[in-house]
Each structure stands twice: as structure tokens, then as C-alpha cells.
Residue frames as qw, qx, qy, qz and C-alpha x, y, z in Angstrom:
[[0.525, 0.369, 0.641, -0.421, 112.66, 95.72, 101.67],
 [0.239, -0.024, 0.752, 0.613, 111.96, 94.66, 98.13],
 [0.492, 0.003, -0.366, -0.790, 108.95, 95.79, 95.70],
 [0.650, -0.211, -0.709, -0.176, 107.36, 92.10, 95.94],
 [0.294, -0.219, -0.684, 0.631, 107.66, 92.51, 100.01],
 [0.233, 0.132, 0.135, -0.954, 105.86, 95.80, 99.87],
 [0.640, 0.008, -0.447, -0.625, 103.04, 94.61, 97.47],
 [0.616, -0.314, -0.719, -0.070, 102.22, 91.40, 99.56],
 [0.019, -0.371, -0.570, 0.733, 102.01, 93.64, 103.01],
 [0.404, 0.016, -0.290, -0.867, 99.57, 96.03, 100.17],
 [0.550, -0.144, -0.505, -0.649, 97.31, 92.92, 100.00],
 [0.363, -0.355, -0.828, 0.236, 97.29, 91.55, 103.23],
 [0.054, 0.172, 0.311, -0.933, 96.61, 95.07, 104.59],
 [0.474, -0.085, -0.322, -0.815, 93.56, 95.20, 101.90],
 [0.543, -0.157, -0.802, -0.192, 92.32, 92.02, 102.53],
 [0.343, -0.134, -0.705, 0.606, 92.09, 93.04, 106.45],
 [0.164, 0.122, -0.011, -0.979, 90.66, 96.23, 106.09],
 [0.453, -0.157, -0.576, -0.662, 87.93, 95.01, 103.26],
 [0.403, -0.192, -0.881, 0.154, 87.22, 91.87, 106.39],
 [0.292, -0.083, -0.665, 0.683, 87.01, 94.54, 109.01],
 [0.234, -0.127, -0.224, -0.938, 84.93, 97.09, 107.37],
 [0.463, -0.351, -0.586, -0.566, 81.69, 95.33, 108.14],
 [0.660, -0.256, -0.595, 0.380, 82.29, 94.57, 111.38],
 [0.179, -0.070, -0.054, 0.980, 83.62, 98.06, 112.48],
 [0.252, -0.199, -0.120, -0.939, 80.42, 99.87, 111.50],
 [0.504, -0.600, -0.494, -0.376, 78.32, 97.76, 112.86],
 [0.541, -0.615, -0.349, 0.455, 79.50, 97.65, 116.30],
 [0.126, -0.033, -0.283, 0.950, 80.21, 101.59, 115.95],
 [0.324, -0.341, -0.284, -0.836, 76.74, 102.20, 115.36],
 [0.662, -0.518, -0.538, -0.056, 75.92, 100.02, 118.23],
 [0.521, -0.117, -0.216, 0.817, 78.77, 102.15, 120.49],
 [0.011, 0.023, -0.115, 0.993, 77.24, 105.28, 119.53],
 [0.309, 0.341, 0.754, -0.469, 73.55, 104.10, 120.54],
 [0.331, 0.364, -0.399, -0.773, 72.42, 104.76, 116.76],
 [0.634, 0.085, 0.761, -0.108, 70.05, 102.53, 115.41],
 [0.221, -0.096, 0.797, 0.554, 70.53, 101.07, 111.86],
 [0.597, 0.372, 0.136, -0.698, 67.88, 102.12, 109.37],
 [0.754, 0.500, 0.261, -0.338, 67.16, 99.41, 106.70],
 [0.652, 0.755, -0.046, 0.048, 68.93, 100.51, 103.87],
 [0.193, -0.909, 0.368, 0.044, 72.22, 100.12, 105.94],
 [0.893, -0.009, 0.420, 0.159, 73.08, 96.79, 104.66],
 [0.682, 0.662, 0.098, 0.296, 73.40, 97.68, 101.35],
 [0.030, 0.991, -0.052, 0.116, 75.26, 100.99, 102.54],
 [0.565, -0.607, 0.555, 0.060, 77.96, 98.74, 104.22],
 [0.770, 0.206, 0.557, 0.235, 78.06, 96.34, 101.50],
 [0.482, 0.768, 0.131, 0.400, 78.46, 99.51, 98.64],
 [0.286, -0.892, 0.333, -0.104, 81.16, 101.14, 101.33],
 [0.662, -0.357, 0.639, 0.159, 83.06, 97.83, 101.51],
 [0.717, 0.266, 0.347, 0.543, 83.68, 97.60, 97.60],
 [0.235, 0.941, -0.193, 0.147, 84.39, 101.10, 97.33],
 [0.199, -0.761, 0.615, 0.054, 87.43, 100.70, 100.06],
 [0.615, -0.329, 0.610, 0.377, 88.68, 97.76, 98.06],
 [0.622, 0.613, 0.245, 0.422, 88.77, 99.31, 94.78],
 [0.013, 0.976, -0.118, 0.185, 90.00, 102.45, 96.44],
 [0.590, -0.571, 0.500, 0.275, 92.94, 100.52, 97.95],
 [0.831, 0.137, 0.381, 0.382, 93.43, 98.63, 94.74],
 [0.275, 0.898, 0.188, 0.289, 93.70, 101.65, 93.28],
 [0.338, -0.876, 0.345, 0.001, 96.17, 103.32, 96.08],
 [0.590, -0.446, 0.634, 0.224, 98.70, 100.34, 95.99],
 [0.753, 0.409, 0.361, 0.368, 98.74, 100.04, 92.07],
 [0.109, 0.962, -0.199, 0.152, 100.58, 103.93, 92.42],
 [0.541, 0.410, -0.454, 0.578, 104.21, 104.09, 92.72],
 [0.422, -0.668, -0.588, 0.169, 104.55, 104.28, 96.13],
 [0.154, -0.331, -0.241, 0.899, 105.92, 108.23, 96.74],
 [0.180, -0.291, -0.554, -0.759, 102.67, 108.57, 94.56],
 [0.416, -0.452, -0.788, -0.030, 100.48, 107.44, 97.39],
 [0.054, -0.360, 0.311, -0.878, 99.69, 110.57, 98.63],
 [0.723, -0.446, 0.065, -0.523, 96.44, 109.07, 101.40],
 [0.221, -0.325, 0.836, -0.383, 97.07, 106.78, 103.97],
 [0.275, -0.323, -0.881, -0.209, 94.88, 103.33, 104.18],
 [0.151, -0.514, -0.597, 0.597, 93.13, 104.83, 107.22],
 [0.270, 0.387, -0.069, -0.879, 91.94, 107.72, 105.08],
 [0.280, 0.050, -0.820, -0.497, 90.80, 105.48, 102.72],
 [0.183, -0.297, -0.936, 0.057, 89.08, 103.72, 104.99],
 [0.062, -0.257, -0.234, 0.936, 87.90, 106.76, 106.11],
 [0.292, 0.240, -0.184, -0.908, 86.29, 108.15, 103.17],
 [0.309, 0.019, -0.877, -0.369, 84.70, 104.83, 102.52],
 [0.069, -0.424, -0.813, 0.393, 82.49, 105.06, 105.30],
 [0.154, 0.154, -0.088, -0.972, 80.38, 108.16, 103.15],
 [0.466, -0.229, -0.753, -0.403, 77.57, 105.28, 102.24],
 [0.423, -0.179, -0.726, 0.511, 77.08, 104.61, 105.67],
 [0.048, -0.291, -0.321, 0.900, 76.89, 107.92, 106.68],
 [0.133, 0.039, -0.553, -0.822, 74.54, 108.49, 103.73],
 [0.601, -0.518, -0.601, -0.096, 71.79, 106.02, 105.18],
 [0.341, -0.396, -0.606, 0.600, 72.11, 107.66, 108.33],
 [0.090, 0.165, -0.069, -0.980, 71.05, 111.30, 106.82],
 [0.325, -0.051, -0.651, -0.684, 68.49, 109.65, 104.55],
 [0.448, -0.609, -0.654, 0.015, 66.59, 108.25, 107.80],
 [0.160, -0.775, -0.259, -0.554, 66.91, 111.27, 109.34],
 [0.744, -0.457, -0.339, 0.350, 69.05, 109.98, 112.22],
 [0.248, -0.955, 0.149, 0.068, 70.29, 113.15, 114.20],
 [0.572, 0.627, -0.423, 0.316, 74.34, 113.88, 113.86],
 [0.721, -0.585, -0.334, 0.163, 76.67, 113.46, 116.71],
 [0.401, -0.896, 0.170, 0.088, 78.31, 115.54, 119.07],
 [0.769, -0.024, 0.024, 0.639, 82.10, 115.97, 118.18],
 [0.429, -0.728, 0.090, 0.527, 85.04, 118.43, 119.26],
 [0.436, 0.857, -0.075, -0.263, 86.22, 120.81, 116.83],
 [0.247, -0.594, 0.754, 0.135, 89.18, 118.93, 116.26],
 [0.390, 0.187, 0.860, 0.270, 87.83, 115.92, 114.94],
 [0.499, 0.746, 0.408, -0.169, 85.14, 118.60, 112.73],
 [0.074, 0.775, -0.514, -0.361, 88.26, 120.19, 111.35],
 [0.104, -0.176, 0.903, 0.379, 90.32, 116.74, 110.23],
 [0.093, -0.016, 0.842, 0.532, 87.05, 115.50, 109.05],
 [0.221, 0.214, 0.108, -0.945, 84.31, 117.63, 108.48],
 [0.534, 0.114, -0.610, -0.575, 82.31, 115.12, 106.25],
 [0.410, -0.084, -0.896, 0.150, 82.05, 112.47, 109.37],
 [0.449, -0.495, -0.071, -0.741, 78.36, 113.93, 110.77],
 [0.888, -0.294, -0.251, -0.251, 78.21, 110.43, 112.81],
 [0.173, -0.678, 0.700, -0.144, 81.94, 110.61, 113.97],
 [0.982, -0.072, 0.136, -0.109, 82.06, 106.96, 112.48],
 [0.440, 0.655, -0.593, 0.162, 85.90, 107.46, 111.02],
 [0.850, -0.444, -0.232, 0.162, 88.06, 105.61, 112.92],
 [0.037, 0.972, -0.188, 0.135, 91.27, 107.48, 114.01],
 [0.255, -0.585, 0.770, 0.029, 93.07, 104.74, 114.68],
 [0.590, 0.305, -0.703, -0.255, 93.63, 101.11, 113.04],
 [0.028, -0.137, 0.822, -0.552, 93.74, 99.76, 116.64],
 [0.484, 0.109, 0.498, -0.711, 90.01, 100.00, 116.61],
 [0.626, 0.378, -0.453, -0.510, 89.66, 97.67, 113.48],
 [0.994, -0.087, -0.064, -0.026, 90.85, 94.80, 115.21],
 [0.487, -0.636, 0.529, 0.278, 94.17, 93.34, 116.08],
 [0.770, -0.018, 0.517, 0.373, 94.58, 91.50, 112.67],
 [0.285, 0.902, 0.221, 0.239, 93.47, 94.69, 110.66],
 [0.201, -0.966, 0.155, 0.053, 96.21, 96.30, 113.07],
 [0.597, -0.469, 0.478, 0.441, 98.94, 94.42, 112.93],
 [0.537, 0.529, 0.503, 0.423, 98.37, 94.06, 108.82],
 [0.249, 0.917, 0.173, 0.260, 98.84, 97.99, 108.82],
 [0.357, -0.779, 0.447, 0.257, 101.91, 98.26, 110.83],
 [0.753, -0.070, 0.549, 0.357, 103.50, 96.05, 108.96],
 [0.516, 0.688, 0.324, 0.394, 102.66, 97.38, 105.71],
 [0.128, -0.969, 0.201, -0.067, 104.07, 100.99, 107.20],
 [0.524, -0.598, 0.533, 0.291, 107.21, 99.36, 107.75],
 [0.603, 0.247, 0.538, 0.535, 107.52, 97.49, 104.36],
 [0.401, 0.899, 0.168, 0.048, 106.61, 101.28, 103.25],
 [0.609, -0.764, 0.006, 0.214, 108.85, 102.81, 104.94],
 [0.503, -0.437, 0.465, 0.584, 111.72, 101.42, 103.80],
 [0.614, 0.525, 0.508, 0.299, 110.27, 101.62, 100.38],
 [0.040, 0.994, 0.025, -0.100, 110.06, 105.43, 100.74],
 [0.564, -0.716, 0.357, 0.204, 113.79, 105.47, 102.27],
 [0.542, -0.198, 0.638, 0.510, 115.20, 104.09, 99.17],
 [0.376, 0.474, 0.429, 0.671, 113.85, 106.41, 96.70],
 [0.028, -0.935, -0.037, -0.351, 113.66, 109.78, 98.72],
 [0.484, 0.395, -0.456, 0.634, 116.53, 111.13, 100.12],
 [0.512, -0.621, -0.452, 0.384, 116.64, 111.65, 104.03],
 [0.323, -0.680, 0.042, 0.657, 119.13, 114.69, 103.86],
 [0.666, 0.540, 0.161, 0.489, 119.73, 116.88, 101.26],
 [0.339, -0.227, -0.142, 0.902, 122.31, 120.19, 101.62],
 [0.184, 0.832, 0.439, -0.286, 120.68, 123.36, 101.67],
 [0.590, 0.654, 0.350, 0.318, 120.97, 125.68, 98.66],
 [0.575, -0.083, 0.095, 0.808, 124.06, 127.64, 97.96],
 [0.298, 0.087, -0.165, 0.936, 123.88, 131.00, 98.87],
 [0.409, -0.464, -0.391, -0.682, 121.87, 133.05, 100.72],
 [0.377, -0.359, 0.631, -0.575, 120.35, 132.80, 104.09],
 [0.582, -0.171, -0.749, -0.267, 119.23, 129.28, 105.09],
 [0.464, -0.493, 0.458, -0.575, 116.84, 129.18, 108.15],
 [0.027, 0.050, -0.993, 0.107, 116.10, 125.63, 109.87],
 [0.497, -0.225, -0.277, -0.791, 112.56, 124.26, 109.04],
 [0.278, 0.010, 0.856, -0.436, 110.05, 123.03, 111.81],
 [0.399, -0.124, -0.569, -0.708, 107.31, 120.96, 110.39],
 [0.496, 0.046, 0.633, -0.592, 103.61, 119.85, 112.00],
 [0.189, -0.041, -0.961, -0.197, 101.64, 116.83, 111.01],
 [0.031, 0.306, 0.830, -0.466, 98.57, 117.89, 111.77],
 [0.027, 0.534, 0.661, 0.527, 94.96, 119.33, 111.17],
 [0.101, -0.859, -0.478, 0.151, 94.07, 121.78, 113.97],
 [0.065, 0.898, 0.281, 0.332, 94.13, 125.23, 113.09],
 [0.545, -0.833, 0.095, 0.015, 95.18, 126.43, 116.95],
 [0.912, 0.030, 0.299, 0.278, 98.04, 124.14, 116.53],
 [0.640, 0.371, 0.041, 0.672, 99.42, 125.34, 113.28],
 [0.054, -0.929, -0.196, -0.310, 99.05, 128.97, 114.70],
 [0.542, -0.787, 0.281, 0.090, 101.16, 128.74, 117.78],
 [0.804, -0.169, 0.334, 0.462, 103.80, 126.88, 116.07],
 [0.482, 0.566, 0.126, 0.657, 104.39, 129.07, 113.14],
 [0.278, -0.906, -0.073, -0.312, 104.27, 131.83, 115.29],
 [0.709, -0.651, 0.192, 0.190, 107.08, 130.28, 117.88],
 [0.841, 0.073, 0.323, 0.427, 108.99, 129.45, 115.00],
 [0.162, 0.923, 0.189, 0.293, 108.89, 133.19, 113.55],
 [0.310, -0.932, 0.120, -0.144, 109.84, 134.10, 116.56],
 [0.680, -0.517, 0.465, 0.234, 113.22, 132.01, 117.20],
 [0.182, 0.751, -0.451, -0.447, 113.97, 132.82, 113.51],
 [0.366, -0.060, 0.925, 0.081, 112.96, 129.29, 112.12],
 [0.405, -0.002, -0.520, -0.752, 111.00, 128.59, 108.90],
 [0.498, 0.097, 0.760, -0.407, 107.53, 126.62, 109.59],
 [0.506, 0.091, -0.602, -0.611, 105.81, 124.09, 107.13],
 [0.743, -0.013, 0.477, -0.469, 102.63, 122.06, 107.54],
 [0.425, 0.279, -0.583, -0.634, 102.20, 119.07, 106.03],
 [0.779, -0.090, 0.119, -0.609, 98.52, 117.24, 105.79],
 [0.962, 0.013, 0.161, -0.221, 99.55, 113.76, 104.95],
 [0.831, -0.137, 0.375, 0.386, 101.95, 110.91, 104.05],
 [0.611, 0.541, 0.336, 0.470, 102.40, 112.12, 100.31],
 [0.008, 0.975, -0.110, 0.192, 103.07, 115.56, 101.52],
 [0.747, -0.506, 0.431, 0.020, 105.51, 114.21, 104.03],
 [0.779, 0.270, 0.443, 0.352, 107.35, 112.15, 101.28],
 [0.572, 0.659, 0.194, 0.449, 107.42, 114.62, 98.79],
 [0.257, -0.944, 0.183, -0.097, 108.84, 117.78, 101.57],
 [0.846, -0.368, 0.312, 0.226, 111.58, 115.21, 102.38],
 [0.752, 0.378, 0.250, 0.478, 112.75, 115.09, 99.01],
 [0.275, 0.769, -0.053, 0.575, 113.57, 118.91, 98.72],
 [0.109, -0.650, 0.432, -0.616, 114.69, 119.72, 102.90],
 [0.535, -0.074, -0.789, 0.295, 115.83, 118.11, 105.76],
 [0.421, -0.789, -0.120, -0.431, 113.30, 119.57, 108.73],
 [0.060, -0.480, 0.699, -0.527, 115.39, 120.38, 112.34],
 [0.219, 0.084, 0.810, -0.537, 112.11, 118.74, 114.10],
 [0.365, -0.274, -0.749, -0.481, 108.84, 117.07, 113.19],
 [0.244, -0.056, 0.580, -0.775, 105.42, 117.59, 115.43],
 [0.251, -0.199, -0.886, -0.336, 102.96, 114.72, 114.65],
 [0.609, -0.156, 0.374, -0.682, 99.43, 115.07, 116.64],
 [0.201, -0.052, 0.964, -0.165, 98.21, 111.73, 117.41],
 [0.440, 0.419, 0.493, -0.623, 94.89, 113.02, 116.39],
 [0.020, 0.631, -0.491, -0.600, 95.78, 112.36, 113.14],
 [0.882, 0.313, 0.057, -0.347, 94.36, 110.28, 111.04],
 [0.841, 0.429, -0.255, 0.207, 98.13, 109.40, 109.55],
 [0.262, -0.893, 0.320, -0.180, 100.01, 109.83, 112.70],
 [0.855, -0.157, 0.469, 0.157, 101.50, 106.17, 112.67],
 [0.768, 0.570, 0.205, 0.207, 102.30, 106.54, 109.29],
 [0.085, 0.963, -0.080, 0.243, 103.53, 109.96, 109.35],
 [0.559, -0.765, 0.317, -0.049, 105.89, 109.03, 112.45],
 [0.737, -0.336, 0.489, 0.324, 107.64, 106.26, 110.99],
 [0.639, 0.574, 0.163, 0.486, 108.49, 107.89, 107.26],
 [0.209, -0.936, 0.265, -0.100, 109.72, 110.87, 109.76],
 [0.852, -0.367, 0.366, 0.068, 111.92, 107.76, 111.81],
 [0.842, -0.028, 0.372, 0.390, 113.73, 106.89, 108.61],
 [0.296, 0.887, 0.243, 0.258, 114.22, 109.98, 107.47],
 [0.710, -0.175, -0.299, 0.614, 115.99, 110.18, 110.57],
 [0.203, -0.593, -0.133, -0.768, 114.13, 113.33, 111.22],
 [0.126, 0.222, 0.632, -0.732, 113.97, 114.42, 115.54],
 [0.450, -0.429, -0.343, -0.704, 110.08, 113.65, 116.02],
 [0.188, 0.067, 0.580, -0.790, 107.70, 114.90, 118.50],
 [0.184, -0.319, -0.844, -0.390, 104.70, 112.97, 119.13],
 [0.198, -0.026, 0.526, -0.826, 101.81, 115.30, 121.36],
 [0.491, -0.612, -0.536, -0.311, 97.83, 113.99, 122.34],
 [0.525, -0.420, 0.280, -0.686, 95.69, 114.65, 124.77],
 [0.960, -0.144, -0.105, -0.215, 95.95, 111.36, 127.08],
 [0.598, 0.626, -0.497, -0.059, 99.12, 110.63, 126.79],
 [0.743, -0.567, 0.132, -0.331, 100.07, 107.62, 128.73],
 [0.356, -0.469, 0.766, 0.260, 103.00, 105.14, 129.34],
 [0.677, 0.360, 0.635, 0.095, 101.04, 102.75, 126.77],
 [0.433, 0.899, 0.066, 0.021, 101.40, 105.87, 124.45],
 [0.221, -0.820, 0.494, 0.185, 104.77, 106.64, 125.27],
 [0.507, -0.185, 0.818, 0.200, 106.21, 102.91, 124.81],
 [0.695, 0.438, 0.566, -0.066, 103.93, 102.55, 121.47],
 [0.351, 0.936, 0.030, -0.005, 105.06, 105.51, 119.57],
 [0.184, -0.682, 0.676, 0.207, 108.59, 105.52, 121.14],
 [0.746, 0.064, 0.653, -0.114, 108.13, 102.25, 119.48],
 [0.624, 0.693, 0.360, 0.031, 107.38, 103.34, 116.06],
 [0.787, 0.118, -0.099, 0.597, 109.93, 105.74, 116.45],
 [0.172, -0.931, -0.120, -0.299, 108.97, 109.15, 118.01],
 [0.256, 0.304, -0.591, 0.702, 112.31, 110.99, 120.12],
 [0.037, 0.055, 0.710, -0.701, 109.63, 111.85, 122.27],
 [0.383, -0.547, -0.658, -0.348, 105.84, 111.45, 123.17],
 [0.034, -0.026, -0.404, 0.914, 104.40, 114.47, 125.27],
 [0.055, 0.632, 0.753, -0.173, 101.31, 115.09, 126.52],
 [0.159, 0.722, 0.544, 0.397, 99.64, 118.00, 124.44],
 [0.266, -0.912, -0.204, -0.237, 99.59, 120.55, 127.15],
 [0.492, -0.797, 0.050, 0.346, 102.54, 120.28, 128.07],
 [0.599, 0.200, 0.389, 0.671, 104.48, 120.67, 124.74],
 [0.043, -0.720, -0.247, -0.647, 102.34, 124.12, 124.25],
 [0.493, -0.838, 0.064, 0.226, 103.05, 124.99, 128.10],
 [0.384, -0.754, 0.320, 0.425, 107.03, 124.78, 126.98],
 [0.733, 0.667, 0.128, -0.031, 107.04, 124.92, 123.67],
 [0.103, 0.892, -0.422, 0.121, 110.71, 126.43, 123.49],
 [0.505, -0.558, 0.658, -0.023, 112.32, 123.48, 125.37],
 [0.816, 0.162, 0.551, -0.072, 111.19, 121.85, 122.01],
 [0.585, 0.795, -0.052, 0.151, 112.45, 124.02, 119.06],
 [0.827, -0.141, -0.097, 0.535, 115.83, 124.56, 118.52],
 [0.215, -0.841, 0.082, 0.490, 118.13, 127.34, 119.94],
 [0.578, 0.762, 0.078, 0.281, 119.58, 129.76, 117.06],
 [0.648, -0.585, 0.106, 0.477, 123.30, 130.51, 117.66]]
């Protein structure tokens, strides 16, 4: 995948996003029975040039520079929005500590958590671009490197993820079966971990803001990854195995047999 490939998926992806952005907020605010105060026009209109200076801005970095996903972006671009909701005084909504953990700033739970919910042309315009990353990544970080002469080297399990519970049990299993354990919060982290160690196994939550992302710079890395949600259905199974997950488990039952997922020490 060439530089000039990457940079035209960069600007169809923007150009999708920037389209979708108005759309999206209204119909979530109509989803989460919220009525619009006034001043939300503007708020959408000064939210939609932020996330297309904040993209132009992402995709003019090198790309193992790009340390947020578009979906965060798009993310954080919805703080105007949210801003006219506080300022009328509209009440916050109900969300599950899981989504107050990954994003603790979204009182209205307007983020989206997936691209899927942006539309299909907003979606397909962000797979793509993940794949034209991809390989971008793949040809300037190394997949494997050897591990450092002398000394003990354990094998490292890494999570992709934001709850708390989560990292807790895993470092903990991994302690225990005599395996190192590293988190890491986002693409750029992901990217840059690659470069210095080759991980035994990857654990992506789905809940993730950058779980798509995350999965397929794992995929060519040619890193074993485990995808786990709550839901997890054959549409999940086939999508992700898609992207490139070894496996897609349903939450509860990866943490019922956690062990049948790490690897034995011999």
C-alpha cells in the first residue's frame, strides 16, 4: 500500500465523517428522547469544523505518529454539543461504568462506539482507511523482534482496553502463569509496543472505542488476537473474524476460562 493510497483513504474517510457528523447528532439526540436547545445548531456546526481540522491535523502526522483513532476524534468533537446540552440545563444520561470509564467527558453518552452507527458510507470509508493503514504501519514497524540477550525473558500478554476490572483479572492471571502483562489504550500505543516486543496474545474489548483499528494493526503484526463483548453474536463472530481476530468470545465466557486463553509455560 503506497503513501498516496493511504492519504486518499485519509480524505475520503474525512470527508465522510465531516458529512456524517451532522446527521449523527441529530438523530442521537432524537434516540435518546433529548430535546435540542437553540443554541445546538451552532454547537453542531462549531463541532463539525473542529473534527475536520482535527483530522486534518491527525493525517498530516507520519502515520506511527497518529497516536488517536478517527473515532476518537470524532469522539472528542462532539464536546460543543455536549456543551449546549449543560448550558440548557438538560439532565445527563444514564450510562454503565464502562462506557464512564472509556469516556468520562460524554455526560449525554452521545460518542459513538462504533463507525457502524455513522452510516454505511462513513463505515465503509473507515475500514478501508484501517486497511490502507495497516499496511502502512506493517512496513515501518517491525512485527517480530528477538528478545534481548540475556537474562530471563517472560512472554507478554497485552489488553486493548479501558475497564479497570478487566485489566485487573488479566494482569493478575498473567502473574500467576508467570507471563508479563501490558495495557495498551490506543492505536499509537499499539504501534509503538510492537516496535520494541512481539506479545504471545492480544485481548481487544469491543467496547473500545479503537477496537477495529486495534484488531487489524494486531492481524498484521501477526499477533494471536482475542476479541471479547458482551453480545457476542455470529454477526460478531464473522465481522471481527473478518478483520482478523483468532477468535471472538463472548465476555463471560473468556473470564469464566480465562486459562484456556493464555499460554501454558513449559
Amino acid at each position: 500500500m503506497t503513501d498516496e493510497s493511504l492519504e486518499m483513504r485519509a480524505a475520503e474517510l474525512q470527508t465522510a465523517f465531516v458529512a456524517a457528523y451532522p446527521i449523527y447528532v441529530a438523530g442521537r439526540l432524537v434516540e435518546l428522547h433529548m430535546a435540542a436547545p437553540p443554541t445546538m445548531r451552532a454547537a453542531i456546526e462549531a463541532g463539525q469544523q473542529r473534527l475536520r481540522a482535527d483530522l486534518s491535523e491527525l493525517f498530516a502526522r507520519p502515520v506511527v505518529d497518529q497516536d488517536r483513532s478517527p473515532l476518537e476524534v470524532f469522539q472528542s468533537a462532539l464536546q460543543a454539543p455536549t456543551a449546549a446540552l449543560t448550558a440548557a440545563g438538560v439532565e445527563p444520561a444514564e450510562r454503565d461504568p464502562v462506557a464512564v470509564n472509556a469516556l468520562p467527558g460524554d455526560r449525554y453518552d452521545l460518542a459513538p462506539a462504533s463507525s457502524q452507527v455513522l452510516g454505511e458510507v462513513a463505515f465503509h470509508a473507515h475500514l478501508a482507511w484501517g486497511v490502507a493503514k495497516a499496511a502502512a504501519v506493517a512496513g515501518v514497524v517491525p512485527a517480530r523482534v528477538d528478545p534481548p540477550r540475556g537474562g530471563s525473558h517472560h512472554p507478554t500478554v497485552v489488553l486493548v482496553g479501558s475497564d479497570a476490572a478487566d485489566r485487573a483479572v488479566l494482569a493478575d492471571a498473567a502473574s500467576t502463569g508467570g507471563l508479563e502483562f501490558i495495557l495498551w489504550r490506543n492505536p499509537g500505543a499499539i504501534e509503538q509496543g510492537l516496535a520494541l516486543l512481539a506479545p504471545v496474545v492480544a485481548f481487544v474489548d469491543l467496547a473500545h472505542g479503537s477496537a477495529d483499528e486495534a484488531i487489524r494493526i494486531l492481524t498484521v503484526a501477526t499477533v494471536r488476537t482475542v476479541a471479547f463483548g458482551a453480545g457476542v453474536d455470529d454477526f460478531a463472530m464473522a465481522r471481527y473474524g473478518l478483520l482478523g481476530a483468532d477468535e471472538v468470545v463472548e465476555r463471560s465466557r473468556l473470564f469464566d476460562r480465562l486459562e484456556d486463553y493464555l499460554p501454558r509455560q513449559v
